[in-house]
C-alpha positions in Angstrom: -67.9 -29.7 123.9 -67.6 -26.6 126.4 -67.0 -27.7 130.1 -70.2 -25.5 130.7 -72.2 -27.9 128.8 -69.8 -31.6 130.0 -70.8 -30.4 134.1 -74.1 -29.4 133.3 -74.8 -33.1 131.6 -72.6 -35.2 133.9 -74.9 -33.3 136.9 -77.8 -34.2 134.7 -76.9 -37.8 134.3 -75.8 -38.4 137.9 -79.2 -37.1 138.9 -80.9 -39.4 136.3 -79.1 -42.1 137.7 -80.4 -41.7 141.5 -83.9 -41.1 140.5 -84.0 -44.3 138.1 -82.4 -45.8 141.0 -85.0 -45.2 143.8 -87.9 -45.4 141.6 -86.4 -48.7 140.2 -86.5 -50.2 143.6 -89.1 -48.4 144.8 -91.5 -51.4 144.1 -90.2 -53.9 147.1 -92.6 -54.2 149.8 -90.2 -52.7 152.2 -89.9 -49.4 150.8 -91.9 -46.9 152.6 -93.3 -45.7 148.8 -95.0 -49.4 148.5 -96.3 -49.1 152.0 -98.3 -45.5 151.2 -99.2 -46.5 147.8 -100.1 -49.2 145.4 -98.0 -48.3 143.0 -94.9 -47.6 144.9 -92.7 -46.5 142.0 -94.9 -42.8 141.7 -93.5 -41.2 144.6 -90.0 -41.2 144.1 -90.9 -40.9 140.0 -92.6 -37.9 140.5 -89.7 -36.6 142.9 -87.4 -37.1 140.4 -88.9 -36.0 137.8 -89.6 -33.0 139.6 -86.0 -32.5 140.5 -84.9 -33.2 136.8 -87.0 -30.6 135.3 -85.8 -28.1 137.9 -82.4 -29.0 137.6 -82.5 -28.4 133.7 -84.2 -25.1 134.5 -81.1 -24.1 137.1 -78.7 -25.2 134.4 -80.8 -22.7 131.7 -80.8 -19.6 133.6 -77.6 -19.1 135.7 -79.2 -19.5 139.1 -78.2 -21.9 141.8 -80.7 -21.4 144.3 -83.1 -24.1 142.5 -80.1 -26.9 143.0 -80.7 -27.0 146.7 -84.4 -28.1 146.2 -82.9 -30.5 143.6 -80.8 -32.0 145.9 -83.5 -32.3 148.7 -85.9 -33.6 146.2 -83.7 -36.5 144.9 -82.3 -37.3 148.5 -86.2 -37.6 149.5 -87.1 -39.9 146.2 -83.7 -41.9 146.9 -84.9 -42.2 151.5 -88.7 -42.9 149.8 -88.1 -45.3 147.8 -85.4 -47.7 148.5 -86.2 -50.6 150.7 -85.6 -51.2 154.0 -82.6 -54.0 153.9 -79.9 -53.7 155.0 -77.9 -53.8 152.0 -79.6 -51.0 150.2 -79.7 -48.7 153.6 -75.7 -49.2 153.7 -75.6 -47.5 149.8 -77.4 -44.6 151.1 -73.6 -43.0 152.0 -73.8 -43.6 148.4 -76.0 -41.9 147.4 -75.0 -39.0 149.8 -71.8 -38.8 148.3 -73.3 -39.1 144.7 -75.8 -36.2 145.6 -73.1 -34.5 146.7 -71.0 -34.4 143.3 -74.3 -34.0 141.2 -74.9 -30.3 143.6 -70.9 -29.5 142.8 -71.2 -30.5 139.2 -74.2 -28.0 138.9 -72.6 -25.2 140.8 -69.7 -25.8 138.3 -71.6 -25.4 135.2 -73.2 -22.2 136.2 -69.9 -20.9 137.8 -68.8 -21.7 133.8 -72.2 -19.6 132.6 -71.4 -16.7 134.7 -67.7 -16.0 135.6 -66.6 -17.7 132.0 -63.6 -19.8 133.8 -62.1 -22.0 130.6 -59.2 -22.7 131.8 -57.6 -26.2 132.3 -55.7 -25.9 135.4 -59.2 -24.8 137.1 -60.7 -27.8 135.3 -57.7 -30.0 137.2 -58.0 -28.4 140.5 -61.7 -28.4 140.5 -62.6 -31.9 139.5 -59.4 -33.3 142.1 -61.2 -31.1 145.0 -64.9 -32.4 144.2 -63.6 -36.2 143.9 -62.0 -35.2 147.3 -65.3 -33.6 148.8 -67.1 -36.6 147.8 -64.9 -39.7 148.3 -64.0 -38.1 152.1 -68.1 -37.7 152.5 -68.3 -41.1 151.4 -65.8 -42.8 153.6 -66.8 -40.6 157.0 -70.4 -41.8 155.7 -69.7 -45.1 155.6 -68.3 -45.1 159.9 -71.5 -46.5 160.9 -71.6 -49.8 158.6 -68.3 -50.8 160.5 -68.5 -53.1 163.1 -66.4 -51.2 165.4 -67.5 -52.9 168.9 -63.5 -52.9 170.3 -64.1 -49.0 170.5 -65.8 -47.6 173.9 -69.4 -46.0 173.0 -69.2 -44.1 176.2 -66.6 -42.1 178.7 -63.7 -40.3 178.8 -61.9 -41.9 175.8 -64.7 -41.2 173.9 -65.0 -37.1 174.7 -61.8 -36.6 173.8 -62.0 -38.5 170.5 -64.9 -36.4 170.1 -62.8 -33.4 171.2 -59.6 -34.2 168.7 -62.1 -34.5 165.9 -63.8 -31.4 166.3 -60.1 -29.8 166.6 -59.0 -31.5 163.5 -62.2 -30.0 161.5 -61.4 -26.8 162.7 -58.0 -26.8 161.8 -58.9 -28.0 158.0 -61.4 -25.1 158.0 -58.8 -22.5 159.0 -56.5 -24.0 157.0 -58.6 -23.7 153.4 -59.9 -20.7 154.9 -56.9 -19.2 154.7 -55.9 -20.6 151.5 -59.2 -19.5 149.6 -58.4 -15.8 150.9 -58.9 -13.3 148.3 -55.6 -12.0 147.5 -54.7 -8.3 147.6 
């Protein structure tokens, strides 16, 4: 099969799963889709639905704008319909993450459609960078579900924490900045 057509599925299936997902649990009486409706699982169904159809449209006609609206539309069905515990609020870094790699996979396929990249050491590099992307969106995510209460929530030692973080960021950016420069 042509890696056009594997990216464009595996973005397809990953946004499958999330929408069976939240309109799986969408049902429990503490999702905010039970508490507007009486059938709780139409919301995020429809959302996702939605953003299925309009996904396989993107993947179609090479145009990414639609997979921003998918994205927003399946992160709405996914905030909609999940409940509100604990457990499933902590997989929403998750979902993020898995929102994120269904948005890259897309972007892929149609950077496949258009540019007609087939080759495999852009297949290697690619798919190591996404599973970078996501698994570092993932863990940053996931900061808040640690029970970090040794660490000062306020002052000086806080700033500059704050401060050497934003440093480090920008040094990454410059850094793959200047190693995505178009060369002459």
């Amino acid at each position: 099969m042509a890696p056009r057509l594997i990216t464009a599925a595996l973005a397809l299936a990953g946004a499958a799963v999330i929408g069976v997902v939240s309109t799986a649990v969408s049902t429990d009486a503490g999702s905010v889709a039970a508490t507007v409706s009486h059938n709780g699982f139409m919301i995020p169904g429809l959302l996702s639905v939605a953003a299925l159809g309009l996904l396989a449209v993107a993947m179609a006609i090479p145009d990414g704008r639609p997979i921003l609206l998918v994205i927003a539309l399946l992160g709405a069905a996914w905030l909609i319909g999940i409940p509100d515990t604990a457990a499933w609020r902590s997989l929403t870094a998750v979902a993020g993450g898995w929102l994120l790699a269904v948005a890259e996979l897309a972007y892929w396929s149609l950077d496949f459609r258009v540019a007609g990249n087939d080759q495999p050491d852009i297949h290697v590099r690619r798919a190591a960078t996404i599973a970078a992307l996501v698994g570092a969106s993932i863990m940053l995510a996931l900061i808040p579900q640690l029970d970090l209460s040794a660490i000062p929530v306020s002052g000086l030692e806080l700033t500059a924490a704050g401060l050497l973080a934003a440093a480090a960021l920008v040094a990454v950016a410059a850094v793959m900045a200047w190693r995505l420069r178009p060369s002459r």
